[in-house]
mmJSON file of the N, C-alpha and C atoms, coordinates in Angstrom:
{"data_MODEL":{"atom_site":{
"group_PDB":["ATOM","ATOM","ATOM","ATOM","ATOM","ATOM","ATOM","ATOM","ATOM","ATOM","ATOM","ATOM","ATOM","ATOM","ATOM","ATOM","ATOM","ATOM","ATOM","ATOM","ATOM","ATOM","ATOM","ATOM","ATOM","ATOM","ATOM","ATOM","ATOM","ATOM","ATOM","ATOM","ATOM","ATOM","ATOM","ATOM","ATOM","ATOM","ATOM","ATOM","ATOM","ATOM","ATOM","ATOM","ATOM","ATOM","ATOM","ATOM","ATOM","ATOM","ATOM","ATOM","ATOM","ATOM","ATOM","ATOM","ATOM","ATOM","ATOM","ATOM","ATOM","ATOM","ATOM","ATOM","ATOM","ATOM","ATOM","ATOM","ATOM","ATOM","ATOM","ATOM","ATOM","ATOM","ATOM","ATOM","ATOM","ATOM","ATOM","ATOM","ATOM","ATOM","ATOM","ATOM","ATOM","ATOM","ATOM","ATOM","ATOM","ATOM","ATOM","ATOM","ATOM","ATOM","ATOM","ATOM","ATOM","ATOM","ATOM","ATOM","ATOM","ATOM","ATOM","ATOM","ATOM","ATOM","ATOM","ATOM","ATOM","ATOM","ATOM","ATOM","ATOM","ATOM","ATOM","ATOM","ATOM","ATOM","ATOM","ATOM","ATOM","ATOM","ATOM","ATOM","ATOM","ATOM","ATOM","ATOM","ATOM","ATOM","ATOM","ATOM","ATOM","ATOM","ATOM","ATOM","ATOM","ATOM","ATOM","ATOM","ATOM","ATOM","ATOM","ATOM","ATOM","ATOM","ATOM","ATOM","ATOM","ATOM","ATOM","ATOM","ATOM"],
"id":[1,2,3,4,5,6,7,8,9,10,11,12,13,14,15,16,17,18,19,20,21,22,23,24,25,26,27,28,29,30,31,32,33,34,35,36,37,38,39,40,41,42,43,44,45,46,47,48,49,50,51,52,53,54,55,56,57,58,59,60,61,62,63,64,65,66,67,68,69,70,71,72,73,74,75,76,77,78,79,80,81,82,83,84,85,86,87,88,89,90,91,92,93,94,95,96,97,98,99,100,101,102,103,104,105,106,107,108,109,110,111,112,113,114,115,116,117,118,119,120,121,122,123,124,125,126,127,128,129,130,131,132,133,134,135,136,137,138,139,140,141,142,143,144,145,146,147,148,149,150,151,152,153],
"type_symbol":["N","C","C","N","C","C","N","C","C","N","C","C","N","C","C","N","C","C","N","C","C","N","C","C","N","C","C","N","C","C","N","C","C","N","C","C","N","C","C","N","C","C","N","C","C","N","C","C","N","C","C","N","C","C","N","C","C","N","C","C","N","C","C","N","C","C","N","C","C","N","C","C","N","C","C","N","C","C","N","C","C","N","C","C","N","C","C","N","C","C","N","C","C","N","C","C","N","C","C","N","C","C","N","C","C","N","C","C","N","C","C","N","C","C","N","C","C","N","C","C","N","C","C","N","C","C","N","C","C","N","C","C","N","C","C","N","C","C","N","C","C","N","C","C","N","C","C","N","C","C","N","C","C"],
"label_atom_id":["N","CA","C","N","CA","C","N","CA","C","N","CA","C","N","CA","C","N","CA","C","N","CA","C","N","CA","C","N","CA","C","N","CA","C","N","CA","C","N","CA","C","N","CA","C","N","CA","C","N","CA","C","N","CA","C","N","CA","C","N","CA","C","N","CA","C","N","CA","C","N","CA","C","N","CA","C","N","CA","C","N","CA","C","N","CA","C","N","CA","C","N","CA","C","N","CA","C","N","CA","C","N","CA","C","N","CA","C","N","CA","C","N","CA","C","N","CA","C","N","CA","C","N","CA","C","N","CA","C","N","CA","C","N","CA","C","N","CA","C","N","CA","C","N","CA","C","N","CA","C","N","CA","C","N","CA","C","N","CA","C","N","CA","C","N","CA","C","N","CA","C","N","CA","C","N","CA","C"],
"label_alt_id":[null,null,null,null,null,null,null,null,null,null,null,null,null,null,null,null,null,null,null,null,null,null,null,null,null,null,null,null,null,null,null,null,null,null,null,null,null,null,null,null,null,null,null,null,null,null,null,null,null,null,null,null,null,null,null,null,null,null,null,null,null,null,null,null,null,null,null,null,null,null,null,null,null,null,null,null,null,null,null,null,null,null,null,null,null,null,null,null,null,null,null,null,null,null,null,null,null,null,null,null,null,null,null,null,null,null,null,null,null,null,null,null,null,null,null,null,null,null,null,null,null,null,null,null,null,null,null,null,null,null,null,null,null,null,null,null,null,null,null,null,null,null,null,null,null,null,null,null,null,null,null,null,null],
"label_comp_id":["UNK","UNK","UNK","UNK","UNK","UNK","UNK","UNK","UNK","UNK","UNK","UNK","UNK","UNK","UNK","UNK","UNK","UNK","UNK","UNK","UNK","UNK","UNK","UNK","UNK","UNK","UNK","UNK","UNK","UNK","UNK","UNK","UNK","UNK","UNK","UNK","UNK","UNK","UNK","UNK","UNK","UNK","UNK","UNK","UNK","UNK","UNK","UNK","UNK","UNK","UNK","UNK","UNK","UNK","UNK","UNK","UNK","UNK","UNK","UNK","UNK","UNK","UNK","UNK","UNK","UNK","UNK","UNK","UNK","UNK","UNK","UNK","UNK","UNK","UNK","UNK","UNK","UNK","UNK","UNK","UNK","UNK","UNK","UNK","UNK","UNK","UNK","UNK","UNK","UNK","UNK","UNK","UNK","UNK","UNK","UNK","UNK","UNK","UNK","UNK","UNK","UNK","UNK","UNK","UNK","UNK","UNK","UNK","UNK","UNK","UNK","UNK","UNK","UNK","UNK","UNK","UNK","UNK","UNK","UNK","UNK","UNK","UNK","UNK","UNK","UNK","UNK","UNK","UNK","UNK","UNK","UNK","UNK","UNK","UNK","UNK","UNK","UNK","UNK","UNK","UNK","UNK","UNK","UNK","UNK","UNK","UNK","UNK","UNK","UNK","UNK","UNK","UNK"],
"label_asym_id":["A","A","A","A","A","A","A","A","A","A","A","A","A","A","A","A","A","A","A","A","A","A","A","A","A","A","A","A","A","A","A","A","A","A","A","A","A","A","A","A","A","A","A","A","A","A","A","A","A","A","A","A","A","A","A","A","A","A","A","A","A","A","A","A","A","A","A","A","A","A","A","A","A","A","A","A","A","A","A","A","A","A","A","A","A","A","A","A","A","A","A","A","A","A","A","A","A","A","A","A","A","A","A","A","A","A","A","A","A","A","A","A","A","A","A","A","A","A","A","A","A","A","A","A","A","A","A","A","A","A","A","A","A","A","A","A","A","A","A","A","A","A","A","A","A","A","A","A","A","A","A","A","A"],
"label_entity_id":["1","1","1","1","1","1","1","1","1","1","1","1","1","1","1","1","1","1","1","1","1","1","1","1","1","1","1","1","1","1","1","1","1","1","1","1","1","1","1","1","1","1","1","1","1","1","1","1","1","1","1","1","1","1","1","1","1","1","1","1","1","1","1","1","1","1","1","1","1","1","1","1","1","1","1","1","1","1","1","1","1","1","1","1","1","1","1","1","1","1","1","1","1","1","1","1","1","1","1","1","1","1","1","1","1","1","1","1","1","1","1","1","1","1","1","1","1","1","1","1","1","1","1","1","1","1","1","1","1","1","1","1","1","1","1","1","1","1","1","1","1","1","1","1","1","1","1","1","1","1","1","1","1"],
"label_seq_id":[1,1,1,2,2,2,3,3,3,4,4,4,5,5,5,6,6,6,7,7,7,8,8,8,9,9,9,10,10,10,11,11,11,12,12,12,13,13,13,14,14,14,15,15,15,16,16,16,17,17,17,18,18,18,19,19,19,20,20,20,21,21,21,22,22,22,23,23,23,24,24,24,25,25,25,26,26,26,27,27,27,28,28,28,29,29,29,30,30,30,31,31,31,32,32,32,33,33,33,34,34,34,35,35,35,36,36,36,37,37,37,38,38,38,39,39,39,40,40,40,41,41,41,42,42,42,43,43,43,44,44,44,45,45,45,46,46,46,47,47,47,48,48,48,49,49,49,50,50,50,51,51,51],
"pdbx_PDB_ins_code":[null,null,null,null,null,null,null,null,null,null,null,null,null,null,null,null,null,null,null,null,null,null,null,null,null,null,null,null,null,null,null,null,null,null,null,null,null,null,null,null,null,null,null,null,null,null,null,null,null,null,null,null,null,null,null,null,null,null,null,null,null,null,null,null,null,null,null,null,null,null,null,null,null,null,null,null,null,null,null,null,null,null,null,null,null,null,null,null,null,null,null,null,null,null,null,null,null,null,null,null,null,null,null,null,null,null,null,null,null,null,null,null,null,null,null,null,null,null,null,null,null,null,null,null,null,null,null,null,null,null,null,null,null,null,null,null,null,null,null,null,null,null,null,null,null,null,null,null,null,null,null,null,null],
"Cartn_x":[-85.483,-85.323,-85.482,-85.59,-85.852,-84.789,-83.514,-82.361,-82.285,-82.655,-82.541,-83.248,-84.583,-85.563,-85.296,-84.657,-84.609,-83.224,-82.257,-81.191,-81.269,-82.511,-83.292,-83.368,-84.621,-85.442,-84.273,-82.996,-82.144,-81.42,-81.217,-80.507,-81.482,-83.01,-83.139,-84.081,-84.121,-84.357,-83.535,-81.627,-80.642,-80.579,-80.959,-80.689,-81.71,-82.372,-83.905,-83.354,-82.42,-81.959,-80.639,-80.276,-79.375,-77.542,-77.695,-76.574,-76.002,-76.276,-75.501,-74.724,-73.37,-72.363,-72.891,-73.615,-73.832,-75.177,-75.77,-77.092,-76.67,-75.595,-74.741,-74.544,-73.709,-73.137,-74.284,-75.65,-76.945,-77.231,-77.213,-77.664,-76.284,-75.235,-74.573,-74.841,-75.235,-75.223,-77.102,-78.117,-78.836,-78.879,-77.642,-77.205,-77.015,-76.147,-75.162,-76.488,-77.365,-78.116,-79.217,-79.436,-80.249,-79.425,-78.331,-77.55,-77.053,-77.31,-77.295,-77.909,-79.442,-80.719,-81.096,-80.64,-81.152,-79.667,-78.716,-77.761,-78.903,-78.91,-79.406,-80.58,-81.166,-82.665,-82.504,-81.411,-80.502,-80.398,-79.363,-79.176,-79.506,-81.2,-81.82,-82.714,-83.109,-83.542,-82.893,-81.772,-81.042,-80.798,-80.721,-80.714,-81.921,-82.948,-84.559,-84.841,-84.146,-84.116,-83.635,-82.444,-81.702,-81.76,-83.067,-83.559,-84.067],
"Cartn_y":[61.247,62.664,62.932,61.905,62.011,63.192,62.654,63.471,64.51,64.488,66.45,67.032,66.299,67.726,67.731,66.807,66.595,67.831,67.978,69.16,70.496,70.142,71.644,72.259,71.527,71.734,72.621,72.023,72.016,73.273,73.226,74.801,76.028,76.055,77.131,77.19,76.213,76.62,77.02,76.485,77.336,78.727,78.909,80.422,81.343,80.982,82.087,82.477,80.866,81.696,82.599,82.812,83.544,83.212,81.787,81.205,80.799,81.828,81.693,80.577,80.339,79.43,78.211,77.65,76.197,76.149,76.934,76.894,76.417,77.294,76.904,75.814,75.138,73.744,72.8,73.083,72.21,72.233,73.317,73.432,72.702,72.561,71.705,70.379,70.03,68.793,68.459,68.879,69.17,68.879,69.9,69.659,68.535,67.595,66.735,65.807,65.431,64.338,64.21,65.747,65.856,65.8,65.92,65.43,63.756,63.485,61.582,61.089,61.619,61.037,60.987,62.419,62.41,61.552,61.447,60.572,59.033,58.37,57.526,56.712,58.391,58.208,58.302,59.145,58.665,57.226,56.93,55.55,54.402,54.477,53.753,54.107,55.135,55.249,54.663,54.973,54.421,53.112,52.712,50.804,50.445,51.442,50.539,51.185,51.702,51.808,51.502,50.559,49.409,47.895,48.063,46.742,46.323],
"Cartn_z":[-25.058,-24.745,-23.249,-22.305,-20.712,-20.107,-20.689,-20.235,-20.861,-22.015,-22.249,-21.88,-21.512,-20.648,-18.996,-18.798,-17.567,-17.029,-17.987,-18.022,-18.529,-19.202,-19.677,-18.354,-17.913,-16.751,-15.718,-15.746,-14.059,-15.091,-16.267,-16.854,-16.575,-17.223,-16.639,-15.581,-14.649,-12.76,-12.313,-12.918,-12.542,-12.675,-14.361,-15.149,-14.398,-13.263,-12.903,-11.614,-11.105,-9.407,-9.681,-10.679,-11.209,-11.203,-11.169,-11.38,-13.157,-14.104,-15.324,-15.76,-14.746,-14.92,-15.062,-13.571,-13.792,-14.784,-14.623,-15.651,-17.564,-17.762,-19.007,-18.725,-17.371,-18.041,-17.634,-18.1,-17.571,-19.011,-19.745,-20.791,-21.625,-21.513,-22.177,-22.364,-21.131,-21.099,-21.399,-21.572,-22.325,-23.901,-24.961,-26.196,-25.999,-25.257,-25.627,-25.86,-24.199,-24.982,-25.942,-26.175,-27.569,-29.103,-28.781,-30.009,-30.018,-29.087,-28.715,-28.979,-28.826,-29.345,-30.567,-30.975,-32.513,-33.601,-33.137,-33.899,-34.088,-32.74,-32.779,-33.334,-33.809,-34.288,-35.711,-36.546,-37.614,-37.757,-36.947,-37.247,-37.625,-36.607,-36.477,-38.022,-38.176,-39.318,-40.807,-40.637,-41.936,-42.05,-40.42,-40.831,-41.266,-40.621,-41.533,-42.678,-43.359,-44.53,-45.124,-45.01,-45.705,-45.386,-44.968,-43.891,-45.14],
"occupancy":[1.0,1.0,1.0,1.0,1.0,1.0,1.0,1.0,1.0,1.0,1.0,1.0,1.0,1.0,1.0,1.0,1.0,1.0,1.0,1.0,1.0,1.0,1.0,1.0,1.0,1.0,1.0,1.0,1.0,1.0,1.0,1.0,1.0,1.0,1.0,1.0,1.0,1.0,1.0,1.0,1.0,1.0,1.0,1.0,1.0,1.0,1.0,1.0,1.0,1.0,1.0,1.0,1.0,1.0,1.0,1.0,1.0,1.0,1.0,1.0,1.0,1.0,1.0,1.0,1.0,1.0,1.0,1.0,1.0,1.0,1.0,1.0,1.0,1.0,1.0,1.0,1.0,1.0,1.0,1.0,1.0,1.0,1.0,1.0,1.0,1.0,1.0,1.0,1.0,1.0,1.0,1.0,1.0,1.0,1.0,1.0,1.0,1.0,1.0,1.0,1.0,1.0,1.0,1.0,1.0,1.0,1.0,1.0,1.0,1.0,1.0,1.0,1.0,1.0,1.0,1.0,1.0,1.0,1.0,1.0,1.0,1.0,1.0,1.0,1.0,1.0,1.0,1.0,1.0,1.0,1.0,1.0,1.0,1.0,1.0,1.0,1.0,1.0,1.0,1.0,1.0,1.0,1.0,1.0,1.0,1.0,1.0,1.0,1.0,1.0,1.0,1.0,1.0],
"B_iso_or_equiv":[0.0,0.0,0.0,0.0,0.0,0.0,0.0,0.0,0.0,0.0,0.0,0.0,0.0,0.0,0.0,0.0,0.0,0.0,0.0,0.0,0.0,0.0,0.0,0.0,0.0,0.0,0.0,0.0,0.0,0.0,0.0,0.0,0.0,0.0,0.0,0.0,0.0,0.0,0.0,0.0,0.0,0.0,0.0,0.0,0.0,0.0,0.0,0.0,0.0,0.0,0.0,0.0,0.0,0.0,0.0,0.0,0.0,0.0,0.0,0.0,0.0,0.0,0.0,0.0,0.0,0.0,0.0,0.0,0.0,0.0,0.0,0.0,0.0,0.0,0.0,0.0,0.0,0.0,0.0,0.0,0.0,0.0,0.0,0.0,0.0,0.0,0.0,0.0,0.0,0.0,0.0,0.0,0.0,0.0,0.0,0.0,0.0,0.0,0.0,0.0,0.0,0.0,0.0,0.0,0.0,0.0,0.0,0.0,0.0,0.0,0.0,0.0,0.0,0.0,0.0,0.0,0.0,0.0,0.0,0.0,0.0,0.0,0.0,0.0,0.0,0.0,0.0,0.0,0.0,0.0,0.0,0.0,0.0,0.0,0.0,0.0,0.0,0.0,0.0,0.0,0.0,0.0,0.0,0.0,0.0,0.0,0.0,0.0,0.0,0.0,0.0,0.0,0.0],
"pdbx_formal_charge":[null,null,null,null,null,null,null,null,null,null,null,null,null,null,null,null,null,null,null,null,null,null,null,null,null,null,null,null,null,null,null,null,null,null,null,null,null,null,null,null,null,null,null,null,null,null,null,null,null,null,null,null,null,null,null,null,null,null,null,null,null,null,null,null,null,null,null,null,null,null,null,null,null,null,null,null,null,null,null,null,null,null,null,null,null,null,null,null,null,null,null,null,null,null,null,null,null,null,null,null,null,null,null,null,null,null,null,null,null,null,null,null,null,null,null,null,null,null,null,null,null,null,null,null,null,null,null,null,null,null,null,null,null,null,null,null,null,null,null,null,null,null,null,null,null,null,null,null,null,null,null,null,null],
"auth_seq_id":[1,1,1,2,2,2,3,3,3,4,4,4,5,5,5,6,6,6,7,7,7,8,8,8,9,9,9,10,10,10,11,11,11,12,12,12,13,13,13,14,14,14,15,15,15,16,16,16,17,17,17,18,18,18,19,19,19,20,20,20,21,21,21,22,22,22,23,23,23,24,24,24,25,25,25,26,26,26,27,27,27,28,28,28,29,29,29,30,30,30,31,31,31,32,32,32,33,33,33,34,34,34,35,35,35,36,36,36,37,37,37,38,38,38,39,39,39,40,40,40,41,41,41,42,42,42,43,43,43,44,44,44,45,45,45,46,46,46,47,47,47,48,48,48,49,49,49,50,50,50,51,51,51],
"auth_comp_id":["UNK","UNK","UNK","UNK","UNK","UNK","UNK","UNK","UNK","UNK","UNK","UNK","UNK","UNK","UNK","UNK","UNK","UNK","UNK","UNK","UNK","UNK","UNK","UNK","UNK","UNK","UNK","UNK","UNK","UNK","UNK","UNK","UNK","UNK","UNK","UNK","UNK","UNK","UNK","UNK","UNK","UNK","UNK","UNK","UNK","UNK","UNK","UNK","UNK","UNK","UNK","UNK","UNK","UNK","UNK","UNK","UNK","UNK","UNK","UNK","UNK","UNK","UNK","UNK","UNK","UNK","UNK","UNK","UNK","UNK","UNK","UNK","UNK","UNK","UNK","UNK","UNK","UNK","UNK","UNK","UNK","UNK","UNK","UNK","UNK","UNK","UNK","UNK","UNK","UNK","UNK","UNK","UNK","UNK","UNK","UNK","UNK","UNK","UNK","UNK","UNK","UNK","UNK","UNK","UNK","UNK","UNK","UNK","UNK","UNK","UNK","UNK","UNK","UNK","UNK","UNK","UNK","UNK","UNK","UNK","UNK","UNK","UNK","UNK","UNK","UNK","UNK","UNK","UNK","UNK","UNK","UNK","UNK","UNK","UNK","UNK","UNK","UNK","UNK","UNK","UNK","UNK","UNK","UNK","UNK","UNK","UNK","UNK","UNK","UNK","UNK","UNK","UNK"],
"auth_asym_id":["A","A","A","A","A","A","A","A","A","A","A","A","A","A","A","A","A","A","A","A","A","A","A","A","A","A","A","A","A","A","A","A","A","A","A","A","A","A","A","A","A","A","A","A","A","A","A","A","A","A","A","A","A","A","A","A","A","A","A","A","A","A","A","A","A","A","A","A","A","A","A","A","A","A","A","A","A","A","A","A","A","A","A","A","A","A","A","A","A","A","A","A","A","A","A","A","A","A","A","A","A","A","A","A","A","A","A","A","A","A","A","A","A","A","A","A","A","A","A","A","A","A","A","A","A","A","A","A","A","A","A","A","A","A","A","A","A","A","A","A","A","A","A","A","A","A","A","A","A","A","A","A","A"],
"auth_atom_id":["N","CA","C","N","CA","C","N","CA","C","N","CA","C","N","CA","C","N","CA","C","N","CA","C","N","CA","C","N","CA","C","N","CA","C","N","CA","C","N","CA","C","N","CA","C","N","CA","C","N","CA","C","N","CA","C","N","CA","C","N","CA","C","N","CA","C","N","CA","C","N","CA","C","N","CA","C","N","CA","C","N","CA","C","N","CA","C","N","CA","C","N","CA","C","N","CA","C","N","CA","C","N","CA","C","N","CA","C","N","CA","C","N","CA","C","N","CA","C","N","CA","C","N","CA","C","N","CA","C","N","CA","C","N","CA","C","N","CA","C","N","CA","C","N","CA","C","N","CA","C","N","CA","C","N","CA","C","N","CA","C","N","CA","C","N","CA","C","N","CA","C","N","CA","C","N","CA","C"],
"pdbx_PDB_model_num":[1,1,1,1,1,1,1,1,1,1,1,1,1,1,1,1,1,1,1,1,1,1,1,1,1,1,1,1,1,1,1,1,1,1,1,1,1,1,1,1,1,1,1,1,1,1,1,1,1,1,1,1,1,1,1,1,1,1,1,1,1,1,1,1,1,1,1,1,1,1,1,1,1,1,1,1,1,1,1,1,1,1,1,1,1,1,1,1,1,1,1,1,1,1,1,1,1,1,1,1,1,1,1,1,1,1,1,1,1,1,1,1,1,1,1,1,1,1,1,1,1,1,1,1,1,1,1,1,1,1,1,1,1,1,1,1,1,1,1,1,1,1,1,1,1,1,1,1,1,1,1,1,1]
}}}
């Protein structure tokens, strides 16, 4: 989760100096690697459960 808090963090330090736009695409990219992580943590789960 390094990278999603790490794009949290830069979305809303963006969203406070009042840049909206890039603050959104901080927070996109935010989703993305919290939806990367948790696939993975799926994954990993279901192979050790068929381990």
């Amino acid at each position: 989760m390094d990278r999603y808090e790490h794009y949290l963090a830069l979305a809303q330090e963006t969203a406070r100096s009042g840049d909206r736009i890039e603050a959104e695409n901080y927070y996109q990219h935010a989703e993305h690697y919290f939806r990367s992580a948790a696939a993975i943590a799926a994954a990993a789960a279901e192979k050790s459960h068929h381990a």
